[in-house]
Backbone as XML, in Angstrom:
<?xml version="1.0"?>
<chain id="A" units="angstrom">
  <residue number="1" name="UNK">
    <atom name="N" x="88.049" y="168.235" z="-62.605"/>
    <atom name="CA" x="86.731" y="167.801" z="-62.174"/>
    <atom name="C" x="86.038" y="167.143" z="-63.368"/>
  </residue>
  <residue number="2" name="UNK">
    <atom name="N" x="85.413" y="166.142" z="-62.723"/>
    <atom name="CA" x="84.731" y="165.133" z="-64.144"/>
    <atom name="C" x="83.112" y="165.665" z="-64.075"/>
  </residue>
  <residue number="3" name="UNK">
    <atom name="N" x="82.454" y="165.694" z="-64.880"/>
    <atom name="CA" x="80.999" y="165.916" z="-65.017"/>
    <atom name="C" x="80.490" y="166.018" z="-66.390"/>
  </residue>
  <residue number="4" name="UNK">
    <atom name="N" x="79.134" y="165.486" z="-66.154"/>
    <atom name="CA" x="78.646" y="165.615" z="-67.675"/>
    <atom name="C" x="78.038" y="166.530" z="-67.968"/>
  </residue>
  <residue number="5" name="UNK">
    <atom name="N" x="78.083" y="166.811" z="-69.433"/>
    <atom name="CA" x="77.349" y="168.391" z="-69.508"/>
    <atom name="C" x="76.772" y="168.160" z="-70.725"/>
  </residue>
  <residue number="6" name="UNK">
    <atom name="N" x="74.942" y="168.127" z="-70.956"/>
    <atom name="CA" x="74.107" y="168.377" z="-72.221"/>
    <atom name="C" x="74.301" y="169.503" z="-72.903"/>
  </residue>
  <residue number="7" name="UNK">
    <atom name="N" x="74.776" y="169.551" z="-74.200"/>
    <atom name="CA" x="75.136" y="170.838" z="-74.584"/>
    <atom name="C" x="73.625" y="170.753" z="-75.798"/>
  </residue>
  <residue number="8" name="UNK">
    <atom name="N" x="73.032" y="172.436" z="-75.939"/>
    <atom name="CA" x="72.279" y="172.461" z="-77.177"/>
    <atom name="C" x="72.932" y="171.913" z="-78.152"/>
  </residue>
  <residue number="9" name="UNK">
    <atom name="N" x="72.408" y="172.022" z="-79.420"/>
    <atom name="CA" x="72.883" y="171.380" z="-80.848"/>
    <atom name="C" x="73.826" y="172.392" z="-81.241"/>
  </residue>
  <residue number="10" name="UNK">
    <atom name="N" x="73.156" y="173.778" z="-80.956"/>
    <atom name="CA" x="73.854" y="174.882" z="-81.703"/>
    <atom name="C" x="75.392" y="175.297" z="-81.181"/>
  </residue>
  <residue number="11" name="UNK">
    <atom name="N" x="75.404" y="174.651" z="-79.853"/>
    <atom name="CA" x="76.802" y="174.989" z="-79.562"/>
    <atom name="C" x="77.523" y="174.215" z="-79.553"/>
  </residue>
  <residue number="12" name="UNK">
    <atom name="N" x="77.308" y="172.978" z="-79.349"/>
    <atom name="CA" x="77.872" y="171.529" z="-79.649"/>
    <atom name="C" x="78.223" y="172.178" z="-81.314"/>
  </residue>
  <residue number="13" name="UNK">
    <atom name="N" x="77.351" y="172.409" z="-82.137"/>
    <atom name="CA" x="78.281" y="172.598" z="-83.433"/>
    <atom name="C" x="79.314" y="173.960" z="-83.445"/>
  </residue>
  <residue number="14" name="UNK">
    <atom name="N" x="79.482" y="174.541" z="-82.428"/>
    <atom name="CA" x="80.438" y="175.998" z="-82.309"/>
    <atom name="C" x="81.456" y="175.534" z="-82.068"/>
  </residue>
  <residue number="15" name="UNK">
    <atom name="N" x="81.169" y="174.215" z="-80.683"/>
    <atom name="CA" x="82.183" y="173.911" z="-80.301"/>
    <atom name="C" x="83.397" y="172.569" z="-81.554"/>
  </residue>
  <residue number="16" name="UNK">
    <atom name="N" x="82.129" y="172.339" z="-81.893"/>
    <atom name="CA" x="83.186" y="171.206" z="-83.006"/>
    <atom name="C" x="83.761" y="171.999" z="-84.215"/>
  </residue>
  <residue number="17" name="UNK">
    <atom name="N" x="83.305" y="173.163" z="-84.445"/>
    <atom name="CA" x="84.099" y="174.166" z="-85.455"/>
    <atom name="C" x="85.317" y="174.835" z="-85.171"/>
  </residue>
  <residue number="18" name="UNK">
    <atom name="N" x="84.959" y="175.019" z="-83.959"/>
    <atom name="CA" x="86.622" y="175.662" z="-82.796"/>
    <atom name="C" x="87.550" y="174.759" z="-82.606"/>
  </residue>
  <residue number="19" name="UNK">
    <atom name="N" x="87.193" y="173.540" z="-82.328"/>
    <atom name="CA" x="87.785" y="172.466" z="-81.793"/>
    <atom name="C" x="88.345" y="172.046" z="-83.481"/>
  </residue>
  <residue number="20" name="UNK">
    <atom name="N" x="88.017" y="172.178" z="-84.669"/>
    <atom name="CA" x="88.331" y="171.298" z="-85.869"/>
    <atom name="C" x="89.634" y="172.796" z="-86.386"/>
  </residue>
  <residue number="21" name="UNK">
    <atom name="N" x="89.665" y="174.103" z="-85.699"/>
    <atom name="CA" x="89.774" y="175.284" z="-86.636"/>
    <atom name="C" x="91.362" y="175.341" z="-85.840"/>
  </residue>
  <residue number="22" name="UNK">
    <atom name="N" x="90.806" y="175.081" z="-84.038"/>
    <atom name="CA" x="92.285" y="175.449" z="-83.603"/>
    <atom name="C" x="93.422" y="173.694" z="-83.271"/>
  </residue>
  <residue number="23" name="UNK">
    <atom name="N" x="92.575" y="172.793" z="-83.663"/>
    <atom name="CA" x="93.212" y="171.423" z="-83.385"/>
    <atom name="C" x="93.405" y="171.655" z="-81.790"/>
  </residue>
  <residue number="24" name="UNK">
    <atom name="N" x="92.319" y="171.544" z="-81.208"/>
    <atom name="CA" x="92.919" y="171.555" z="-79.462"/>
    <atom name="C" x="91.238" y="170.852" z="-79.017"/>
  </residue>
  <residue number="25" name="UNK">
    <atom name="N" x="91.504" y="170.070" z="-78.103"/>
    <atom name="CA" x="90.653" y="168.875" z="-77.248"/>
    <atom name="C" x="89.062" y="169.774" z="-77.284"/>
  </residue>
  <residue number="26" name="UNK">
    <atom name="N" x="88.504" y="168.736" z="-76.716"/>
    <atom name="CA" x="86.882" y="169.136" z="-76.585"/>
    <atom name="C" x="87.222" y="170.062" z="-74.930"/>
  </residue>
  <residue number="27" name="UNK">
    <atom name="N" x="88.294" y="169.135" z="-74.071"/>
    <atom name="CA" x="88.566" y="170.154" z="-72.675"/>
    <atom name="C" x="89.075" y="171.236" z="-72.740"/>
  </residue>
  <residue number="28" name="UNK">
    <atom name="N" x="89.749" y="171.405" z="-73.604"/>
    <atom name="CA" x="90.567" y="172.643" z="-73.678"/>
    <atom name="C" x="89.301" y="173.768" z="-74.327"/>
  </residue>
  <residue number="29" name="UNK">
    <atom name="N" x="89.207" y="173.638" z="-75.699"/>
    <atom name="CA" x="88.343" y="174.264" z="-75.687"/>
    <atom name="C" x="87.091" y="174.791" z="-75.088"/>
  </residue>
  <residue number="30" name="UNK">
    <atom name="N" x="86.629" y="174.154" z="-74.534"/>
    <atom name="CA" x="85.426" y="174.466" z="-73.012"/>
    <atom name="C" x="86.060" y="175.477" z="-72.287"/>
  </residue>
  <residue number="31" name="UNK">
    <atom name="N" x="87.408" y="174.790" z="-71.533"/>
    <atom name="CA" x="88.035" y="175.458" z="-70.297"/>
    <atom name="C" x="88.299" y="176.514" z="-71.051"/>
  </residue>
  <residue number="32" name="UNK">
    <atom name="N" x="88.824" y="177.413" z="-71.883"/>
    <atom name="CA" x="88.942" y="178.356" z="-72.884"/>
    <atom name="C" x="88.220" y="179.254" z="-72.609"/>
  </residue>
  <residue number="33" name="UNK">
    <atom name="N" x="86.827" y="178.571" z="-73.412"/>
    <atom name="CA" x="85.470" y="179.161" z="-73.593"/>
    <atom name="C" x="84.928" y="179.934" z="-71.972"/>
  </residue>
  <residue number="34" name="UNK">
    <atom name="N" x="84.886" y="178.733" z="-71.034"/>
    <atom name="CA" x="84.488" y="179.471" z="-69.984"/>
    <atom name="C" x="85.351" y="180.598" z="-69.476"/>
  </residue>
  <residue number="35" name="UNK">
    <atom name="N" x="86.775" y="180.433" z="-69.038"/>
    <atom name="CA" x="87.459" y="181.333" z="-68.858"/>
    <atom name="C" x="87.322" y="182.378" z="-69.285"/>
  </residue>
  <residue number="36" name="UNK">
    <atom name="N" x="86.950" y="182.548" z="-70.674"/>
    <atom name="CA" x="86.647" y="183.868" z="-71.748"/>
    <atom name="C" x="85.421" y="184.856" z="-71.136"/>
  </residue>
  <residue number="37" name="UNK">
    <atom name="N" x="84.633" y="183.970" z="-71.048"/>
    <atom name="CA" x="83.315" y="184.103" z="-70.094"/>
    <atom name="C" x="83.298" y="184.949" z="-68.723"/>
  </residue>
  <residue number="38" name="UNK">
    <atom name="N" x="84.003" y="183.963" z="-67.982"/>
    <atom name="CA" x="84.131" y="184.236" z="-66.341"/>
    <atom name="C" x="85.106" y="185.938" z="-66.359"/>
  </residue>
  <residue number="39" name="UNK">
    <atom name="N" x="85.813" y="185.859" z="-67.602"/>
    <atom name="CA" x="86.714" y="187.433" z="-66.953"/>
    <atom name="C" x="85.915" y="188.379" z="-68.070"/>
  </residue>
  <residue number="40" name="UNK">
    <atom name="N" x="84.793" y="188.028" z="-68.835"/>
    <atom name="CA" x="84.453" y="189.311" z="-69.566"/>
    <atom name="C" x="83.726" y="189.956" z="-68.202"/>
  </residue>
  <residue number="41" name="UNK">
    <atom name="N" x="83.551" y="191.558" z="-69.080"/>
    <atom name="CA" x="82.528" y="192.008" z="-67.995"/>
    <atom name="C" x="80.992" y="191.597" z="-67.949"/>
  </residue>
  <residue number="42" name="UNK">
    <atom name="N" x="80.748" y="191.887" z="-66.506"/>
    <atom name="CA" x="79.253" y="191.544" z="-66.509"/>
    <atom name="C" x="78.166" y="192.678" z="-67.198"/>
  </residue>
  <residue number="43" name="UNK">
    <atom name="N" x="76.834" y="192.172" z="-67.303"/>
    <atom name="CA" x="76.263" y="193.035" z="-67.360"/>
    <atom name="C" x="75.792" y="194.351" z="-66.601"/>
  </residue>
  <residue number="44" name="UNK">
    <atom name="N" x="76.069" y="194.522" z="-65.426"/>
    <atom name="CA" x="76.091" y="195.638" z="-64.427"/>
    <atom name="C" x="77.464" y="196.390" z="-64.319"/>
  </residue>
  <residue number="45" name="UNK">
    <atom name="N" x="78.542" y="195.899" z="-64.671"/>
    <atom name="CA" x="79.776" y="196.800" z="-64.902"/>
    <atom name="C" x="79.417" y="197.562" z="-66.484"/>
  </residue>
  <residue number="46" name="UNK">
    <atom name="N" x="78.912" y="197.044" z="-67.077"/>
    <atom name="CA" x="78.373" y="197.529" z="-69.106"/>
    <atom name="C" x="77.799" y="198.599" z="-68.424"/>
  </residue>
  <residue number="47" name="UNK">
    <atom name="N" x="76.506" y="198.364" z="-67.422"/>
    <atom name="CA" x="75.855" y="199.502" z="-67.306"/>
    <atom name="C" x="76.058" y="200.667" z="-66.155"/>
  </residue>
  <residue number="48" name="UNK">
    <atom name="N" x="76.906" y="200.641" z="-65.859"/>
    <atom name="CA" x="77.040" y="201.614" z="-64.554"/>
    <atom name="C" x="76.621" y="203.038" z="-65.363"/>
  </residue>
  <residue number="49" name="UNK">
    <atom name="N" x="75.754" y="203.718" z="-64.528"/>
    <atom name="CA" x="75.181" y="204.708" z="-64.731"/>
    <atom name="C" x="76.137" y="205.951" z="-64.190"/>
  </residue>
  <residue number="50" name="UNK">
    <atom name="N" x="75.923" y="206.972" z="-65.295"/>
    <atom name="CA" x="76.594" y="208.348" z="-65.254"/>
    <atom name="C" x="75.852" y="209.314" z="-65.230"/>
  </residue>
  <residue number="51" name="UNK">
    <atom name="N" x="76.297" y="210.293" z="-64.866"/>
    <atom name="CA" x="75.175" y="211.745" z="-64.433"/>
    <atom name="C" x="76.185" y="212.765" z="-65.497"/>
  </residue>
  <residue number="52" name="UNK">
    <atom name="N" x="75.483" y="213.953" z="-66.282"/>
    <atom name="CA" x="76.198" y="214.963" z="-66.796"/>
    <atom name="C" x="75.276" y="216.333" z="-65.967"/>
  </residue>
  <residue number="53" name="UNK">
    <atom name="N" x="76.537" y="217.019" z="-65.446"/>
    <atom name="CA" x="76.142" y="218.459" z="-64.630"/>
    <atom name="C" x="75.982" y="219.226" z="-65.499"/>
  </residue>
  <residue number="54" name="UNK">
    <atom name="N" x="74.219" y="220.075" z="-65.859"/>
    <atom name="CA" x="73.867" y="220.545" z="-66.429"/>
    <atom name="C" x="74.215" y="222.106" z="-66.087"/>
  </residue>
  <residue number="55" name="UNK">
    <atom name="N" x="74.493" y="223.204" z="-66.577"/>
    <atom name="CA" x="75.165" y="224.385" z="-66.346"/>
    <atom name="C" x="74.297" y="225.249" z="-67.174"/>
  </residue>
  <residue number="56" name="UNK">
    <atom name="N" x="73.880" y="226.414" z="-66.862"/>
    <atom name="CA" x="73.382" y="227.609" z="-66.576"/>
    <atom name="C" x="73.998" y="227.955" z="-68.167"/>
  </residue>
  <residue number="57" name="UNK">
    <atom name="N" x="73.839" y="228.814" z="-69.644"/>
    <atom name="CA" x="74.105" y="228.780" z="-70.566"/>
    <atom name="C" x="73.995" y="230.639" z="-70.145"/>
  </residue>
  <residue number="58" name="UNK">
    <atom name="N" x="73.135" y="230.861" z="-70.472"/>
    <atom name="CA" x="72.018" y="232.325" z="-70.584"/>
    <atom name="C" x="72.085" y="232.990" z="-72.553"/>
  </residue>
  <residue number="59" name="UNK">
    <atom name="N" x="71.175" y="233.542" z="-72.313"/>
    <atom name="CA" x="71.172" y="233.958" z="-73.830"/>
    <atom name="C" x="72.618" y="234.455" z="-74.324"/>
  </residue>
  <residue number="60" name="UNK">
    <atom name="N" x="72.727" y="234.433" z="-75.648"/>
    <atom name="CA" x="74.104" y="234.950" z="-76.252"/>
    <atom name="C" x="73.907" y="236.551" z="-76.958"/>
  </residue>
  <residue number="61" name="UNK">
    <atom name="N" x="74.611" y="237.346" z="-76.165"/>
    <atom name="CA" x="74.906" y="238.348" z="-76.089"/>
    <atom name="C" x="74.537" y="238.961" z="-77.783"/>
  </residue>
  <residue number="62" name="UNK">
    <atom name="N" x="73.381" y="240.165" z="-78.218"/>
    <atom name="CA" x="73.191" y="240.482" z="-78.999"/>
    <atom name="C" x="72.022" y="239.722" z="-79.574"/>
  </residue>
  <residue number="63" name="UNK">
    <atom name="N" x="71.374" y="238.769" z="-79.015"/>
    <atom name="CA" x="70.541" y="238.050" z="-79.428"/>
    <atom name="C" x="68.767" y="237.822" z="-79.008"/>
  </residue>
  <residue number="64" name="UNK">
    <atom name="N" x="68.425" y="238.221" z="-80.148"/>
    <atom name="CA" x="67.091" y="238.797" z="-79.772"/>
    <atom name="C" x="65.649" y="238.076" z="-80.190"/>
  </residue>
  <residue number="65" name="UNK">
    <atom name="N" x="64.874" y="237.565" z="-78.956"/>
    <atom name="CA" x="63.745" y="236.504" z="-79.460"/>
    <atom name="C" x="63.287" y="236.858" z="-79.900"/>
  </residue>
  <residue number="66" name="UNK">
    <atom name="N" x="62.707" y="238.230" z="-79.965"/>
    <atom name="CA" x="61.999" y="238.672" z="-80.892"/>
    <atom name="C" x="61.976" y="239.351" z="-82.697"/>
  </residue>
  <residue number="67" name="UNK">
    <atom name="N" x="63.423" y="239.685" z="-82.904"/>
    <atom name="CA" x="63.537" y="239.417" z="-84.171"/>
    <atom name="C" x="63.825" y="237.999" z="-84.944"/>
  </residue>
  <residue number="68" name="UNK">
    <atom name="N" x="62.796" y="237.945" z="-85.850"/>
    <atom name="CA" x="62.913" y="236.280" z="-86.106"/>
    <atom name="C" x="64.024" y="236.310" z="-87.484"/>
  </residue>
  <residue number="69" name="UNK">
    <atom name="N" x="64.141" y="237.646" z="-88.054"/>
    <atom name="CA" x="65.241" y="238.129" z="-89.171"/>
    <atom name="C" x="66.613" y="237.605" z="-88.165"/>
  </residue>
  <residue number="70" name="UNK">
    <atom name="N" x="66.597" y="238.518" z="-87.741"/>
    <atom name="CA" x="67.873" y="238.664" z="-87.247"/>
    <atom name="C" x="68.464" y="237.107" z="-86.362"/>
  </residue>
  <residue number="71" name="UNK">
    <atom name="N" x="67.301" y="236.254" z="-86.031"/>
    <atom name="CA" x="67.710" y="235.122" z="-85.216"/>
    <atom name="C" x="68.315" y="234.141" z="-86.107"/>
  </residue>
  <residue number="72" name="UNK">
    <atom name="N" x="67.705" y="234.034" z="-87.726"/>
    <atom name="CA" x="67.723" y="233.414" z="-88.587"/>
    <atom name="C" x="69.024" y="233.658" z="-89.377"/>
  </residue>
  <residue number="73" name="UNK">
    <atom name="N" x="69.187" y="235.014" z="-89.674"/>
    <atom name="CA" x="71.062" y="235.326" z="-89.763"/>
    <atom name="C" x="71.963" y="235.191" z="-89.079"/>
  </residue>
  <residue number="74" name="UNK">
    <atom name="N" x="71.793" y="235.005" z="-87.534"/>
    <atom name="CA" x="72.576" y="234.473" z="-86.426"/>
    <atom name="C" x="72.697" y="233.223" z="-86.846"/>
  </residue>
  <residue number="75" name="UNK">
    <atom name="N" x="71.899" y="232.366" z="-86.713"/>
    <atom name="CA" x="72.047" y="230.902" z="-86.855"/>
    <atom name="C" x="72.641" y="230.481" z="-88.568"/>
  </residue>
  <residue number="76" name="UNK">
    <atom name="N" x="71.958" y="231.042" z="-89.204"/>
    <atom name="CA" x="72.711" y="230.030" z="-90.838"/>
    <atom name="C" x="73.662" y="230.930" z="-91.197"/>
  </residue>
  <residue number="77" name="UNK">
    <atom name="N" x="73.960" y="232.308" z="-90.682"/>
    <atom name="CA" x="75.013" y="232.831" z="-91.218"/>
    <atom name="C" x="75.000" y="233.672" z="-92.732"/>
  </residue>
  <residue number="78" name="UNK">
    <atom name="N" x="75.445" y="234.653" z="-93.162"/>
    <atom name="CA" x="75.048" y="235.231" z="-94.810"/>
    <atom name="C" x="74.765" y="233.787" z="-95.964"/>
  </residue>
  <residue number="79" name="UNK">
    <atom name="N" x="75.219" y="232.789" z="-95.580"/>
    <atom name="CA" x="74.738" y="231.502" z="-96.481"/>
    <atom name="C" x="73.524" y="231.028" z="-96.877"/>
  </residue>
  <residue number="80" name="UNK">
    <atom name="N" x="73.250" y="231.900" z="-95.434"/>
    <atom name="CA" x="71.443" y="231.276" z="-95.309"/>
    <atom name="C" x="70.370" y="231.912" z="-96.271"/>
  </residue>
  <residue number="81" name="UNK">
    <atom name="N" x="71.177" y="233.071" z="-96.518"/>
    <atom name="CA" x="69.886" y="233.842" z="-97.135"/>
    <atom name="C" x="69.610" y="233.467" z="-99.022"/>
  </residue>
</chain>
């Protein structure tokens, strides 16, 4: 298919750096380029949304809110002190 296409400046110079780097046509490189394009993913396959099932923990056995000693040796361990 023949058609003309205004390219910005900035890619017109991407494209003459690709085109000078791999020695292959101004068509080839396009048809390339788009192809590269057309099979990446879209932006709605990037984002498909996930759920994590939140689960029931309960306190850990021996562990007491109200000593703030004893919560503080639980957590850092004899290192802590």
């Amino acid at each position: 298919m023949r058609t003309t296409l205004t390219l910005d400046d900035d890619n017109a110079a991407k494209l003459r750096d690709e085109m000078a780097r791999t020695g292959r046509s101004l068509k080839e490189t396009v048809n390339e380029r788009l192809r590269r394009g057309f099979e990446a993913p879209s932006e709605e396959d990037l984002a498909t949304p996930f759920s994590v099932k939140s689960q029931a923990m309960g306190l850990r056995p021996g562990c007491d809110l109200d000593d703030i000693g004893g919560l503080l040796d639980l957590l850092d361990g004899p290192a802590g002190r």
